[in-house]
C-alpha positions as CSV (number, residue, x, y, z in Angstrom):
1,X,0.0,0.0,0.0
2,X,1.4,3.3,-0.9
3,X,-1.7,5.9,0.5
4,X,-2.9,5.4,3.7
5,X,-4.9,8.7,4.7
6,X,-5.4,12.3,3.0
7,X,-6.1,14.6,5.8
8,X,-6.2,18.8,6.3
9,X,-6.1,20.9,9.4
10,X,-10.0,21.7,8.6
11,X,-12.1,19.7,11.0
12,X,-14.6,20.0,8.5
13,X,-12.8,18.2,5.6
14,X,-14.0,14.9,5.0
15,X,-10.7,12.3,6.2
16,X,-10.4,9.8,3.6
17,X,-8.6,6.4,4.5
18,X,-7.9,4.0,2.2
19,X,-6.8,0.4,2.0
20,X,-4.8,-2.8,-0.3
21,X,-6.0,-3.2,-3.8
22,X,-9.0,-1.3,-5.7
23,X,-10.2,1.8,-3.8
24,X,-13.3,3.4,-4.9
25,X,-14.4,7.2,-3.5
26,X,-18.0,7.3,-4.1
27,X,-20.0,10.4,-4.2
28,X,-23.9,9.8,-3.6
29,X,-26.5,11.8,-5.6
30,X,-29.5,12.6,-3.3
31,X,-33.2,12.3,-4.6
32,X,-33.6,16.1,-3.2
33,X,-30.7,17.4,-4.4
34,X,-31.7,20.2,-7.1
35,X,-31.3,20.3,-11.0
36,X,-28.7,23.0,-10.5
37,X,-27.1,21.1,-8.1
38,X,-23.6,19.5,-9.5
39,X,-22.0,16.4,-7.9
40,X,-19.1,17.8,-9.5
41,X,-17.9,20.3,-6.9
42,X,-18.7,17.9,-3.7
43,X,-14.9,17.1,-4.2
44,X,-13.9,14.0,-6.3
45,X,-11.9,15.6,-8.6
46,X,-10.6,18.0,-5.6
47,X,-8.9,14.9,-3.6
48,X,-6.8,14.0,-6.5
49,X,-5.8,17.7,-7.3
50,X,-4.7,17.5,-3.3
51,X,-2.6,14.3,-3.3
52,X,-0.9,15.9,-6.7
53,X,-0.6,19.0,-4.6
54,X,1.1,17.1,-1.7
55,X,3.2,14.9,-4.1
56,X,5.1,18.5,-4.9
57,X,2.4,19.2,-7.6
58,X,1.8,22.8,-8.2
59,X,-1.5,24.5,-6.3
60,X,-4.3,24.0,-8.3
61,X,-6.2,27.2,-9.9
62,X,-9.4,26.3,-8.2
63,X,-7.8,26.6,-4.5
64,X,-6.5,29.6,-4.6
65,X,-9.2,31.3,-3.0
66,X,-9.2,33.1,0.9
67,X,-11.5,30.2,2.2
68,X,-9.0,27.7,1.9
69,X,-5.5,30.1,2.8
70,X,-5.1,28.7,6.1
71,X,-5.8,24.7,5.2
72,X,-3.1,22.7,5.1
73,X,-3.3,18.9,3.5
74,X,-1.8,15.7,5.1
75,X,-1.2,12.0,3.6
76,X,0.5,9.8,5.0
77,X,2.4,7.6,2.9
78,X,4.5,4.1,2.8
79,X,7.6,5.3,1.2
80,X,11.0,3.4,0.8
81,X,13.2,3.6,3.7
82,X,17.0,4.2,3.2
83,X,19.6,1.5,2.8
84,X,17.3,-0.6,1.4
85,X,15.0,-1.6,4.3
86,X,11.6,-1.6,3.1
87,X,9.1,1.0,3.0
88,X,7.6,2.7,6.2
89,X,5.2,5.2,6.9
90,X,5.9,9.0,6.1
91,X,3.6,12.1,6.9
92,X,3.9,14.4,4.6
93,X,1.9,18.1,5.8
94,X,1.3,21.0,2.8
95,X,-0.4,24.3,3.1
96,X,-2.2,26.0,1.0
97,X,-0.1,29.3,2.0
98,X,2.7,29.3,1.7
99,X,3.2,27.1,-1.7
100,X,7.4,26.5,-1.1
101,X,6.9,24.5,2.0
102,X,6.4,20.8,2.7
103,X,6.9,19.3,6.4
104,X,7.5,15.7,5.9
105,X,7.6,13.3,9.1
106,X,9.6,10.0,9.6
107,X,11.6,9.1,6.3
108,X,14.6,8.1,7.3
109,X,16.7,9.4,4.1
110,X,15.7,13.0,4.9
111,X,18.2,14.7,7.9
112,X,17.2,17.3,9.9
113,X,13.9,19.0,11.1
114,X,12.0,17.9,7.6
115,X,10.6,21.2,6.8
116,X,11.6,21.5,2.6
117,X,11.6,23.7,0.1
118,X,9.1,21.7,-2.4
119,X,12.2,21.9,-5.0
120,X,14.0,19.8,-2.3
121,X,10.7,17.4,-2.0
122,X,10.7,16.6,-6.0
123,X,14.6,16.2,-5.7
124,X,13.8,13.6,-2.9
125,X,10.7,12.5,-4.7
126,X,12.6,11.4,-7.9
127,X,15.7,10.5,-6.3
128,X,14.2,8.5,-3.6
129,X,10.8,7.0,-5.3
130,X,11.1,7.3,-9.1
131,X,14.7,6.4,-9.0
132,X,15.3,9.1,-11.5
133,X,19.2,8.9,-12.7
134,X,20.9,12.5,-11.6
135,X,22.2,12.7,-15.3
136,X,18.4,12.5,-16.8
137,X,16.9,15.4,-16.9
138,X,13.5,13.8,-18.0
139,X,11.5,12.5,-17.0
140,X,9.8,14.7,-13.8
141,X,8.6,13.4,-10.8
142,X,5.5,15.9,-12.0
143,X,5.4,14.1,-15.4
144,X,5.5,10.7,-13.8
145,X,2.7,11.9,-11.0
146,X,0.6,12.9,-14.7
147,X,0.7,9.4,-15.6
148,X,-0.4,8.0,-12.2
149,X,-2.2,10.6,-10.4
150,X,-3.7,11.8,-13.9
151,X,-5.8,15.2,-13.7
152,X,-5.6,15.1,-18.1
153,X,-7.6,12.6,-20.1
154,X,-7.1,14.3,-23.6
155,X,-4.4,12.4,-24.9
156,X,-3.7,8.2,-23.5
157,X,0.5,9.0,-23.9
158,X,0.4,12.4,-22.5
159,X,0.4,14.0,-18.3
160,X,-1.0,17.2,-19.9
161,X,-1.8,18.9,-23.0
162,X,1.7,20.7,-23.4
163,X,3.8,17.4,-23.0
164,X,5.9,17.2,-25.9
165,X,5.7,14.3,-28.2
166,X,9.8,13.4,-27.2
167,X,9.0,14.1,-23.2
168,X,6.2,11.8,-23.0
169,X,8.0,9.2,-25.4
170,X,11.2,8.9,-22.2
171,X,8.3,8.9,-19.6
172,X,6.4,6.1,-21.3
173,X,10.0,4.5,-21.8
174,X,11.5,5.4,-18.5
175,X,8.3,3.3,-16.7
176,X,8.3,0.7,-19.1
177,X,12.6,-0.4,-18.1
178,X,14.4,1.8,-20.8
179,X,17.2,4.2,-20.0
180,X,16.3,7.8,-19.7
181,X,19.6,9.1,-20.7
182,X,19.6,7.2,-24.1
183,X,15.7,8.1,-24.5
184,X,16.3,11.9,-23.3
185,X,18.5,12.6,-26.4
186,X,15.6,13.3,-28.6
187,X,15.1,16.5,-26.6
188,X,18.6,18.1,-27.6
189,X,17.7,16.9,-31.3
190,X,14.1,18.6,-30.7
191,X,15.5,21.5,-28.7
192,X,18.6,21.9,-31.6
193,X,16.2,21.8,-34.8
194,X,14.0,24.6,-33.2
195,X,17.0,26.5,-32.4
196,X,18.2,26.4,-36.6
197,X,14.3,26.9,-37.3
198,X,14.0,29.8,-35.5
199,X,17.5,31.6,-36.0
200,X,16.7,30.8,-40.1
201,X,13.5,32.5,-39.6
202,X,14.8,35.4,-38.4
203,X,17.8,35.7,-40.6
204,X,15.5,35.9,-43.1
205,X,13.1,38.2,-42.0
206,X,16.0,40.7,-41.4
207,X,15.7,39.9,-37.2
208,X,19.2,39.7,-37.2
209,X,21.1,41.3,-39.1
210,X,24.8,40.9,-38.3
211,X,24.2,37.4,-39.8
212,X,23.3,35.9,-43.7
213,X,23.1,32.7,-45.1
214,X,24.7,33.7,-47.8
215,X,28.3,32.1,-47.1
216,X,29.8,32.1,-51.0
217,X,29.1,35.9,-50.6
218,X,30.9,36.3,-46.9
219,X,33.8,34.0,-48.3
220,X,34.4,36.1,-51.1
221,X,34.2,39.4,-49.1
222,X,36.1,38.0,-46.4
223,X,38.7,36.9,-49.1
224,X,38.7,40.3,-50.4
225,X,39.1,42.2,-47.0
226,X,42.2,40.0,-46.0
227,X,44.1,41.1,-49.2
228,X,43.2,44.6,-48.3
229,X,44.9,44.4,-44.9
230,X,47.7,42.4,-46.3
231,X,48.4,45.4,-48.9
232,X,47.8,47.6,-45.7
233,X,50.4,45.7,-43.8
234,X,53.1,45.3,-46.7
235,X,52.6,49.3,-47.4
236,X,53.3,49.6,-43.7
237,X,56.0,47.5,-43.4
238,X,57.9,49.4,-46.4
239,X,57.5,53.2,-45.2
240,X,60.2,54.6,-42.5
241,X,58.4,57.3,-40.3
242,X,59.9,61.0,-41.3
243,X,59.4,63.5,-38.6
244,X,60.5,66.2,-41.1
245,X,58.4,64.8,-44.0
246,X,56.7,68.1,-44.1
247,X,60.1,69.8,-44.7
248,X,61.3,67.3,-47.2
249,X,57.7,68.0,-49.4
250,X,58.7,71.5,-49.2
251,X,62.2,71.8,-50.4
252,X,61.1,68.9,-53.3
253,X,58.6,71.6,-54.4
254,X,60.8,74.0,-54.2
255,X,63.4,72.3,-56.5
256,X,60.8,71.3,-58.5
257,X,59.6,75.7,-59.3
258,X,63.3,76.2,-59.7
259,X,64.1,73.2,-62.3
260,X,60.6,74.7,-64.3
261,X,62.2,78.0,-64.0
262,X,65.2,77.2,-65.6
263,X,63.4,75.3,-68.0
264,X,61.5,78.3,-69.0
265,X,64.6,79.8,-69.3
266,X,66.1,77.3,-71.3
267,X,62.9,77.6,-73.6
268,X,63.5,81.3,-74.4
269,X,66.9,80.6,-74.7
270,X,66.4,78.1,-77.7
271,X,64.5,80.4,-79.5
272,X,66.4,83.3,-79.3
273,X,69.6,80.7,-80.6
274,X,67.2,79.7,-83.6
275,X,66.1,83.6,-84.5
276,X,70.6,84.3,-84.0
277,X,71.0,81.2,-86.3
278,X,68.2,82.7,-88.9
279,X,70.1,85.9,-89.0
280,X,73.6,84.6,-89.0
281,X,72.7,82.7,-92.3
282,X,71.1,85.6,-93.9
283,X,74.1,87.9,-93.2
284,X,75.8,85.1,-95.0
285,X,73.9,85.4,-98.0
286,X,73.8,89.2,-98.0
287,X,77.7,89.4,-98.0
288,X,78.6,88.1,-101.3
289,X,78.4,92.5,-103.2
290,X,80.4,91.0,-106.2
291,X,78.1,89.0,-107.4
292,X,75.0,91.4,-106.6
293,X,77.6,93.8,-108.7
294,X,77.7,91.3,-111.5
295,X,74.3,91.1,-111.7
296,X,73.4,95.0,-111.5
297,X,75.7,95.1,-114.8
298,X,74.2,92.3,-116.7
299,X,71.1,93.5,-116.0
300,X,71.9,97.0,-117.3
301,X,73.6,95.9,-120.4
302,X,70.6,93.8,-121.1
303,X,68.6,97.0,-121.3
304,X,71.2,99.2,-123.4
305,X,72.4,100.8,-120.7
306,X,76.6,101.3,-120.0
307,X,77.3,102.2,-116.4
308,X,79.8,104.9,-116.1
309,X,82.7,104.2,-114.2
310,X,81.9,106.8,-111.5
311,X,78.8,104.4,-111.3
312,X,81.0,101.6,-109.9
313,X,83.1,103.3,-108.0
314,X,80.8,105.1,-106.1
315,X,78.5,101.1,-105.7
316,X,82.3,99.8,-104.7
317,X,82.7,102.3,-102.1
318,X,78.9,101.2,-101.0
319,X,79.8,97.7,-101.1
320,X,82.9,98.2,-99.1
321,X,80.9,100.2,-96.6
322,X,78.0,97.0,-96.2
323,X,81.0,94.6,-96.1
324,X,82.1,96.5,-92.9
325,X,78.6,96.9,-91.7
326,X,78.3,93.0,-92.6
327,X,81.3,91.9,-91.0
328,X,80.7,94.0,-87.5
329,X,76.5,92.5,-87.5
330,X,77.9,88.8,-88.4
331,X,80.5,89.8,-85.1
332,X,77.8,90.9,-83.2
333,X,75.3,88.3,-83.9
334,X,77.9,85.4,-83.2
335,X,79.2,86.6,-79.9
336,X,75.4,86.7,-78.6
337,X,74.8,83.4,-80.0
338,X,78.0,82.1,-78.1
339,X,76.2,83.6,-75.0
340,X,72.8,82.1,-75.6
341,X,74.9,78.8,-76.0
342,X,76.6,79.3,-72.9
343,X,74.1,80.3,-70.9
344,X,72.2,77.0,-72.4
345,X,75.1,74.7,-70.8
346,X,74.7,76.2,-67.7
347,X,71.4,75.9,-67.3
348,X,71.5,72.5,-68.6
349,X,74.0,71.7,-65.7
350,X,72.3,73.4,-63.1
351,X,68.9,71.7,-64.0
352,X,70.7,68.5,-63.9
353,X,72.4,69.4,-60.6
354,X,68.9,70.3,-59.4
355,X,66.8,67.8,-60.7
356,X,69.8,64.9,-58.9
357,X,69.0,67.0,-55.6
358,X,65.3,66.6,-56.1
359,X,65.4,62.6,-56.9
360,X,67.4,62.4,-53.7
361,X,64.5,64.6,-51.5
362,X,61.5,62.2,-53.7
363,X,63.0,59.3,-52.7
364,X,62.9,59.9,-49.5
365,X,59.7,60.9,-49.3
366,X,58.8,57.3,-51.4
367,X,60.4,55.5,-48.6
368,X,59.2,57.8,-45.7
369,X,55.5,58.8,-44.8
370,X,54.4,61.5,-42.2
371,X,53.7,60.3,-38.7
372,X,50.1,61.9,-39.3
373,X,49.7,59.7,-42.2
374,X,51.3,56.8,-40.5
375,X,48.7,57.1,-37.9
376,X,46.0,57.3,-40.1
377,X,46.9,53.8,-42.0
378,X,47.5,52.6,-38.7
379,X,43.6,53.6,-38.0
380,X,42.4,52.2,-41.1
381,X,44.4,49.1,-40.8
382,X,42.8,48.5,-37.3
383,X,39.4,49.2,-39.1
384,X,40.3,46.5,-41.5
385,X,40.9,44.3,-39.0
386,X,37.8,44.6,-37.5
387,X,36.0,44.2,-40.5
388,X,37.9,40.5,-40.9
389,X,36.7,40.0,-37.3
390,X,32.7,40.5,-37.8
391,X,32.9,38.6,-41.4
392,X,34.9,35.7,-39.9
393,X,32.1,35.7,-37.0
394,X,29.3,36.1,-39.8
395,X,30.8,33.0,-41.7
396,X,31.0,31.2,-38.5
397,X,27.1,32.0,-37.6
398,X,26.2,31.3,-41.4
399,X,28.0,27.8,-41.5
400,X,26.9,27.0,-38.1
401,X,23.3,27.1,-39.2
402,X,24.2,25.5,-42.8
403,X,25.6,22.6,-40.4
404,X,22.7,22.2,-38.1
405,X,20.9,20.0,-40.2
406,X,23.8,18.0,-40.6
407,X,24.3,17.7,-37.0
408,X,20.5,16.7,-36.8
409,X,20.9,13.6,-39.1
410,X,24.0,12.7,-37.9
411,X,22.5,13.0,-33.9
412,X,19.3,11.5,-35.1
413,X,21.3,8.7,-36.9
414,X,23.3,8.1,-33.7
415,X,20.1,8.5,-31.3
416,X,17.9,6.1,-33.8
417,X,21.1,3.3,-33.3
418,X,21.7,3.5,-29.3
419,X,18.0,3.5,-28.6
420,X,17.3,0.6,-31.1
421,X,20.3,-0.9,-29.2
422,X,18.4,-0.2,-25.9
423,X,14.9,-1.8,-27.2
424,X,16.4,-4.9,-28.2
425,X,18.5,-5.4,-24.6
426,X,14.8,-4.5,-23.2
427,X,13.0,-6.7,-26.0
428,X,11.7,-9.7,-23.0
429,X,10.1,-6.8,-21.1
430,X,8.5,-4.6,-23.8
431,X,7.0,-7.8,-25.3
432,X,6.0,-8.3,-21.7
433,X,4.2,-5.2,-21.7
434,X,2.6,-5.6,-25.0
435,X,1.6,-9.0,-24.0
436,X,0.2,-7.7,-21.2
437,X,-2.2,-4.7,-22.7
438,X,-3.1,-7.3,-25.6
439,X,-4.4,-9.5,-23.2
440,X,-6.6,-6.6,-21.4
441,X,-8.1,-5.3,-24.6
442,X,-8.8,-8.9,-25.1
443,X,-11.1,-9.2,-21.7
444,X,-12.8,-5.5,-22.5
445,X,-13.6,-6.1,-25.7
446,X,-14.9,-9.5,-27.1
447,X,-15.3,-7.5,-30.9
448,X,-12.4,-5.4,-31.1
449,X,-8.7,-6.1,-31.1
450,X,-6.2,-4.2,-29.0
451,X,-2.5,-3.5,-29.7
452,X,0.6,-1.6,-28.3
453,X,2.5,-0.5,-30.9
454,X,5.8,0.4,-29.7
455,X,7.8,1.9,-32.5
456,X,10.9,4.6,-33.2
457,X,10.2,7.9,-35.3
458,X,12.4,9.3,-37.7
459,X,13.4,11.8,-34.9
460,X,14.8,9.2,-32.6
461,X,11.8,9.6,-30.7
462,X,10.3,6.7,-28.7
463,X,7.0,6.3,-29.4
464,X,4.0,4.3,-28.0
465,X,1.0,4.1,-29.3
466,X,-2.1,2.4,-27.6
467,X,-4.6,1.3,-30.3
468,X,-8.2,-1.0,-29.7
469,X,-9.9,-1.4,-33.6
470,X,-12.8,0.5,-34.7
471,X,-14.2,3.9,-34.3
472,X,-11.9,6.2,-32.3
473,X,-14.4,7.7,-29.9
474,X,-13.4,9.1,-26.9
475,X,-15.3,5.8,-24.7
476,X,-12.2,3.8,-26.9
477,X,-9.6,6.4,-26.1
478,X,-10.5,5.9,-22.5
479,X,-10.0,2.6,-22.2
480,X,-6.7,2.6,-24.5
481,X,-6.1,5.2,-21.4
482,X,-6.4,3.0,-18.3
483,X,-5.2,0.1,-20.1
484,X,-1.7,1.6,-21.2
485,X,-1.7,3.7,-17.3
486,X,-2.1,-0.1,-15.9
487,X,0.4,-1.5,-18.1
488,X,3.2,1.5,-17.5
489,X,2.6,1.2,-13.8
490,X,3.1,-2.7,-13.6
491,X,6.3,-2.3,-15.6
492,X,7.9,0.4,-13.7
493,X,6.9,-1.4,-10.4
494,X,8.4,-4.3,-11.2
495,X,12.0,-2.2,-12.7
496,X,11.2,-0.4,-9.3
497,X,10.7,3.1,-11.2
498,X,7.3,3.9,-9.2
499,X,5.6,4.0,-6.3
500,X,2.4,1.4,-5.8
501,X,0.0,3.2,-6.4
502,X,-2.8,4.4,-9.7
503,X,-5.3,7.3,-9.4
504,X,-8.1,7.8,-11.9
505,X,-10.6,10.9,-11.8
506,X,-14.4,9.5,-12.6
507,X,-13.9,11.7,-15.8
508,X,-12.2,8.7,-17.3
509,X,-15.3,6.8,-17.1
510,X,-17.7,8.8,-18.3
511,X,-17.8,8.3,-22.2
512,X,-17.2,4.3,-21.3
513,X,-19.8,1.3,-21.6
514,X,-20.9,0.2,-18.1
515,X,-19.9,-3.2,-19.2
516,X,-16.4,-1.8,-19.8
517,X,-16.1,0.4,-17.4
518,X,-16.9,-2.9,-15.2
519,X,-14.5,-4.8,-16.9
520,X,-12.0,-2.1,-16.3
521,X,-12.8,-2.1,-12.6
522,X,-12.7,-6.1,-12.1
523,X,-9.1,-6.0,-14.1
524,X,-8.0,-2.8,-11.5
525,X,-8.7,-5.2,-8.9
526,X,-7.4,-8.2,-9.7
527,X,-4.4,-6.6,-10.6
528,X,-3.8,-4.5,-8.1
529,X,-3.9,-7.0,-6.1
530,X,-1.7,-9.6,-7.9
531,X,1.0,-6.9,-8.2
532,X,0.6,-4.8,-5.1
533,X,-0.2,-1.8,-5.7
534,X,-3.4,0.3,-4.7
535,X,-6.3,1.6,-7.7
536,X,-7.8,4.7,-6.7
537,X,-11.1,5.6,-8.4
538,X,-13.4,8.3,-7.5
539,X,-17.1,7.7,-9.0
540,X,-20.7,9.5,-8.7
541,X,-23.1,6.6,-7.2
542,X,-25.5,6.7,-9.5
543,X,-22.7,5.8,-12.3
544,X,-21.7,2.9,-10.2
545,X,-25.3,1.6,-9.7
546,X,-25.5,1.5,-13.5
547,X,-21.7,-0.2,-14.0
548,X,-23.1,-3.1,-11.5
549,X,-26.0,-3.6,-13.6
550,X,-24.7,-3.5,-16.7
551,X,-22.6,-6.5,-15.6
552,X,-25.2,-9.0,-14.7
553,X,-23.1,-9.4,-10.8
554,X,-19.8,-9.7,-12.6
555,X,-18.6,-6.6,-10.4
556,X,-19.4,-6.3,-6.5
557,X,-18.6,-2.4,-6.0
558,X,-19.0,-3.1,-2.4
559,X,-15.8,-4.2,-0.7
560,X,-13.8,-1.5,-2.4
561,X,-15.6,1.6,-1.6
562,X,-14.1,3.5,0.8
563,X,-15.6,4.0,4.6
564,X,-15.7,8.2,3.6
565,X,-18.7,8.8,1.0
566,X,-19.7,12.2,-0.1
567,X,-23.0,13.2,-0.9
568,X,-24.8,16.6,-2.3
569,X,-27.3,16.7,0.2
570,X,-26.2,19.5,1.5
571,X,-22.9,21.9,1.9
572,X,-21.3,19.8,4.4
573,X,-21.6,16.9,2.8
574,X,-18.4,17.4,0.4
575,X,-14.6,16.9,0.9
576,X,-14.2,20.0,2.6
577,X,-17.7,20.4,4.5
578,X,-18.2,23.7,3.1
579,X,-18.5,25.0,-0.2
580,X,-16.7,27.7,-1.7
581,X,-15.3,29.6,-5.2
């Protein structure tokens, strides 16, 4: 036996004491009670939202309310004793207010006062009890409590509607002997494929935007950028800091305006030695008188005409006078000529003079840069650098989430093999367990077949699927619900992975056959009984009358329902004696 009593501080509440085997809370529906009068809030459902809420379960919605601040809840339990000496009886105290604190009374593993934090109650819970492995960090104590204790009928597999399809595959697995380590890979591989899901999302939509997807482009900038810094560096590497840089540019310029002036110079120079050389040569032509005197007389004779002799004296004396004219211009003209061509030598020297000064001063200031200018590559370079930086970070992040669904297969691939490895160590006792619900849908249905499929998705996620043939209406899904529940508990009690104990809420029962819902109950007990652990089943009398008659005496509700009944006769006649909300 695993629950012995469920208790509060309210002398009012209803005490509920239970016993081996099937236990059934019934709550009676009076003849007077009115139309508007619901069964439902005399407190069924309420004790099995308070043993979740004792078991470290969260407070539920409905109880937070100033009627019940000052309750607190008791149970006592049977739980396993340290150093492996059986199980003995633990109180365990709960109040509504505060929510952190549990008192628990007379288990021998805790030391000290036993006043806990809850977090220290689940630690103790699935260390203690559920035999949880430290390195698993699924499944929960609160996830296994789901399956027992269940509040949630919606889904046979699932502890509550948000349990994800991988979290209730290592629960179902955990109870039924598998290893929760192996089986709680498939939430990295979950947890790792939403991650690349979401950050490719919101790449694309711009969310991010230091990163793209689009590595061929970042390798080709990146590419680019290094062979700019490397220019950068070599450029660096080959200038010499000049601290007079400044004066070198100016005295360079300056040789430069002095080299164009003589050039100038030298320009002038060539054209007056051209216009010297013109006038040289036609000096030249202009001394030859004899033969302009020849000419005169040919010329005269031609026309009858004799020249006197006075004629040619007097043109001889002329001609004498021009030749000495002649002679002193052709003097003249070749002693400024010597001076253009002097002064062209020396200004050829000087410019080359010059022009050697000035290769000196521009090599230097090829070889040199300006400390100013220095410091501004240097700040560019650095700029550079950075750049490298957030591109080789950008192509990290861009082939990081190329790789992710690499990494998926080749974690799936590796998940898939170890938990196939797993199953087929564990093959007796999941054939045990299929066996086992076969056998049950067998006795509940004469017309119907009823199968566990235990299978592996393409995720690596363990999967268990209970299926009874034909329609799929929620009476079948209730059944396929207490038969997998009876199956997972049996198979975790005997790997010693759960307490002894199964709770379910009349809510299971309500879309059943009363035929089934008997057969469901005379299985409950047998079992229960066979394997020793305790059935819990709250159920509204009326309900139960009908189950009993519907199964021509093949269930006796009698010996299993509890000493406690409620009834709707009046206020006082629910689990807390008072109603409330």
């Amino acid at each position: 036996m695993f629950l012995s009593s469920l208790t509060s501080s309210d002398a009012r509440f209803k005490n509920l004491n239970f016993h081996d085997g099937l236990n059934i809370l019934v709550a009676d529906r009076t003849d007077e009670s009115e139309q508007g009068d619901s069964r439902n809030s005399i407190g069924k459902t309420s004790s099995v939202k308070i043993l979740r809420y004792i078991l470290a379960g969260d407070l539920p919605s409905d109880f937070k309310v100033p009627e019940l601040a000052d309750h607190k809840f008791t149970a006592t339990l049977s739980l396993p004793a340290s150093g492996e000496r059986g199980w003995e009886p633990v109180t365990v105290t709960r109040p509504v207010s505060p929510t952190t604190r549990v008192s628990v009374s007379g288990w021998s593993v805790i030391e000290g006062s036993g006043d806990l934090h809850v977090d220290e109650w689940r630690e103790l819970l699935s260390r203690n009890l559920f035999h949880i492995p430290a390195a698993a960090t699924r499944p929960t104590a609160g996830q296994l409590w789901g399956q027992l204790i269940r509040t949630y009928f919606g889904n046979p597999i699932k502890g509550h509607q948000s349990e994800a399809d991988w979290e209730s595959g290592v629960k179902i697995g955990f109870m039924l002997g598998l290893s929760p380590e192996t089986l709680g890979k498939a939430g990295d591989l979950d947890r790792l494929t939403k991650q690349g899901k979401a950050i490719r999302q919101a790449v694309r939509e711009g969310a991010i935007a230091h990163l793209s997807l689009d590595e061929p482009a970042l390798r080709a900038q990146l590419a680019t950028a290094r062979r700019q810094r490397d220019r950068m560096q070599a450029d660096m590497r080959s200038f010499k800091v000049d601290e007079q840089y400044a004066h070198h540019q100016h005295e360079a310029d300056r040789l430069s305006a002095a080299i164009q002036k003589l050039n100038d110079e030298a320009l002038a120079l060539q054209r007056r030695s051209r216009e010297l050389d013109e006038a040289l040569q036609d000096e030249v032509t202009s001394s030859h008188g004899d033969e302009v005197a020849a000419r005169l007389a040919r010329v005269y004779a031609e026309i009858g005409i004799v020249l006197p002799d006075i004629v040619g004296r007097r043109y001889d004396e002329v001609a004498a006078f021009h030749e000495s004219v002649v002679r002193n211009r052709r003097s003249f003209l070749e002693q400024e000529l010597d001076a253009v061509r002097s002064r062209l030598d020396d200004i050829d020297a000087k410019r080359r003079t010059l022009d050697g000064l000035r290769s000196e001063v521009m090599q230097i200031l090829d070889e040199t840069v300006a400390l100013d200018t220095f410091m501004s590559m240097q700040r560019d370079l650095a700029k550079q650098e950075a750049n490298i930086a957030d591109l080789e970070r950008r192509l990290e992040g861009a082939n990081s989430i190329s790789t992710i669904n690499d990494t998926v297969k080749l974690r799936t691939a590796e998940l898939i093999s170890s938990v196939r490895t797993e199953m087929n160590e564990r093959d007796d006792k999941l054939d045990e367990s299929i066996s086992l619900f076969n056998e049950l849908g067998a006795e509940i249905y004469t017309d119907r077949e009823a199968s566990l499929l235990v299978s592996l998705t393409p995720k690596g996620i363990f999967s268990v699927k209970p299926c009874v043939s034909g329609d799929a209406s929620i009476g079948v899904r209730s059944v396929e619900t207490f038969m997998i529940d009876i199956v997972c508990l049996i198979a975790a009690i005997k790997a010693g992975r759960a307490p002894r104990i199964l709770v379910h809420d009349s809510h299971l029962f309500d879309a059943i056959d009363g035929r089934q819902v008997a057969s469901c109950l005379n299985i409950g007990a047998r079992l229960a009984e066979q394997h020793g652990f305790q059935y819990i089943v709250t159920l509204n009398s009326d309900f139960l009358a009908s189950v009993e008659d519907q199964s021509d005496g093949a269930f006796d509700a009698e010996p299993y329902i509890l000493g406690t009944r409620l009834t709707d006769e009046s206020d006082a006649g629910g689990l807390f004696g008072f109603r409330f909300g």
